[in-house]
N, C-alpha and C positions, 0 to 999 in steps of 0.2 A: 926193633930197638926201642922206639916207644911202648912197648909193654914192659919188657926189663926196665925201663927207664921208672915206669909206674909204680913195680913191684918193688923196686930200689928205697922208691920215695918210701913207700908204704912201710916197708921192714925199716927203713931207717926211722921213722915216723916211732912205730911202736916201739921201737927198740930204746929210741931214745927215753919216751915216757917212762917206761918200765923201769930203765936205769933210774931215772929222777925219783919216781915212785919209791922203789928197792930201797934207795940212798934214803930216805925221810925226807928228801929236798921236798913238799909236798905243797907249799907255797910256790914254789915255781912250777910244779904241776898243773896247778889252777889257773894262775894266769898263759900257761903255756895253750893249755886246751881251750880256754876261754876268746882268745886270741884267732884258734883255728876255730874255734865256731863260729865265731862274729865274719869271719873268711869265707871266701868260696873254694869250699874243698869236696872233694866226693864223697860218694857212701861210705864208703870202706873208712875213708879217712875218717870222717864224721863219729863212726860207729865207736873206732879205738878213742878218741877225743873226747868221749859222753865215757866209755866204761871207765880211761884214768880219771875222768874230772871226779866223777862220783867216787872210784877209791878215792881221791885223797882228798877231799870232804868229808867221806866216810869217816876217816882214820883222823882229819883235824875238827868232829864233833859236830860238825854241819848235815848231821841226818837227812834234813826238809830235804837243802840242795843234793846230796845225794842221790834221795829218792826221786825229786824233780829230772836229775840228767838220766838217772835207769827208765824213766818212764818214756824220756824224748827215743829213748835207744832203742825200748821195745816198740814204739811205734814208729821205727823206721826198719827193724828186724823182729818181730812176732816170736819167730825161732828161735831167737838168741838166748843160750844159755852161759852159764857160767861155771868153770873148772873147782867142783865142791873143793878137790884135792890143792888145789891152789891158793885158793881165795879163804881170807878169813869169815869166819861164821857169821860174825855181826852183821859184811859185808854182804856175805849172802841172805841174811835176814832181810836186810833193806832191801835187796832185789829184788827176794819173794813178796816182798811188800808192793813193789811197783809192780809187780806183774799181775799180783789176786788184784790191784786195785782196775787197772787196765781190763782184767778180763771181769770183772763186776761192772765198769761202766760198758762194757761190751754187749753184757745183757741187759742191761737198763735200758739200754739204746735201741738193742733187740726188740724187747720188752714193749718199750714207747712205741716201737715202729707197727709192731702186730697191735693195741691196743687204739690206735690210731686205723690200721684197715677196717678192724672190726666196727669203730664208731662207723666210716664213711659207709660199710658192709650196710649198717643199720640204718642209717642214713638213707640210705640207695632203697635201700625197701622199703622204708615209709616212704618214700618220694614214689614209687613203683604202686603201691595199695594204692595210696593219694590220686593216682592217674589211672588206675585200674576203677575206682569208685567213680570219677567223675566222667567216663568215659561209655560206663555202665548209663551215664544219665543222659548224655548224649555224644555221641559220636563225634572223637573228637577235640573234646576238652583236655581228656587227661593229655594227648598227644603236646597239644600247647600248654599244657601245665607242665611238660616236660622238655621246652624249648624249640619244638619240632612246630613252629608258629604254622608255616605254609600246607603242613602236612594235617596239622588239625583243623586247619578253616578247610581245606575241600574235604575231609570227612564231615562236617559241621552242614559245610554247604549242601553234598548229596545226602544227607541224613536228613535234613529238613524240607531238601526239594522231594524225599521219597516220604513223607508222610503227609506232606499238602500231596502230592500225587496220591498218594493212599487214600484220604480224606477225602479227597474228590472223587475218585473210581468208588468209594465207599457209598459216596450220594449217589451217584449216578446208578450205581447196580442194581440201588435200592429201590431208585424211581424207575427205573425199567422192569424190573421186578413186580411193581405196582403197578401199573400199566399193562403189562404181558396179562396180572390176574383181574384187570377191568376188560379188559379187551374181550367184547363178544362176537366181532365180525368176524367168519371162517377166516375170509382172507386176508385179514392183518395181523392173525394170531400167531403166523409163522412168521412173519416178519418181527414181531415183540419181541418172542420168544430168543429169536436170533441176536436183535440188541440187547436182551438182560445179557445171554450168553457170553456176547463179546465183552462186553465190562464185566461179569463176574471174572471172566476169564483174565483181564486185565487186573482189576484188583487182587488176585492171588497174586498174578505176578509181581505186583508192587509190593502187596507184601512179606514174598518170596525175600525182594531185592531188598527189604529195606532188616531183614532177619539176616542175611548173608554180609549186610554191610554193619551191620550191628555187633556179631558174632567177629567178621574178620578185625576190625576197628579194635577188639577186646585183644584179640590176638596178638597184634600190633603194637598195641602201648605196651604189652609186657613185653616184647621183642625188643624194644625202642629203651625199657626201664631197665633193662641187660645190659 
């Protein structure tokens, strides 16, 4: 019952405008539609209420407002077309006018929206080089230059504890090194020999660790710059 109840309204609704319309009553059109829009009424209602207002604006000389209510219509129906066979020419001039205008600002909008990725696009990758270069310098930075604070002080922190470690294994290999080739006693010669050993050994590994941590660090910030 309440759908017949609806449909009632509705044809009664149009039926009525249309008479008004047909008749030249078109003053009373306006403020009849004008009335139901200022209203809370549905789509449907809404939709007929925008097509009569704008005829009979149309046809009493008022173009703007015309084109102004075809344009509220098309952006509440997209779809909506108009009966060529029905409607006067002028009528449908103004429409087509509200709709190329509607779909120009559509791509404008479009337009702004991709020209706006593309800056932040370009944006994002100098932000990305920017943290790729300074990270290159030390492990680390670019990460905090790309707000990942905690993430770039413990690269920073083991980047710098592996090159004082490196630094040191570096003297020490050296001076064992030197030592091993003074050493003329049979029996300490194997013993020397064994500490250059272990800290050569150990300074590769440090700077095994501090090439792996350098290299993955690089890796990182560009992951992070994604």
């Amino acid at each position: 019952m309440a759908l017949l109840a609806l449909i009632y309204l509705f044809a009664s609704l149009e039926g009525q405008l249309d008479s008004l319309f047909y008749s030249a009553r078109y003053d009373e059109v306006i403020l009849l539609t004008d009335s139901l829009l200022g209203g809370d009424i549905g789509t449907s209602e809404k939709i007929v209420a925008l097509k009569y207002g704008a005829f009979a604006r149309a046809v009493t000389g008022d173009s703007s407002g015309a084109l102004a209510l075809f344009r509220d219509l098309l952006l509440i129906s997209p779809a909506y077309r108009l009966d060529p066979a029905a409607t006067p020419p002028y009528i449908l001039e103004i429409f087509k006018r509200a709709r190329e205008q509607l779909e120009s600002e559509r791509e404008l909008t479009e337009l702004e929206r991709l020209k706006r990725q593309l800056l932040m696009l370009r944006e994002k990758e100098k932000m990305r080089k920017k943290a790729f270069y300074r990270s290159v310098l030390l492990p680390g930075l670019g990460q905090r230059y790309l707000g990942k604070k905690r993430r770039g002080l413990l690269y920073s922190f083991l980047a710098v504890s592996g090159i004082a470690g490196t630094a040191y294994l570096t003297w020490k290999t050296d001076r064992a090194h030197r030592e091993y080739l003074r050493e003329y006693d049979p029996n300490r010669i194997e013993e020397k020999y064994r500490s250059y050993r272990d800290y050569y050994r150990l300074r590769n590994a440090s700077l095994a660790f501090c090439f792996a941590l350098w290299l993955y660090n690089l890796i990182d910030v560009l992951m992070v710059g994604m």
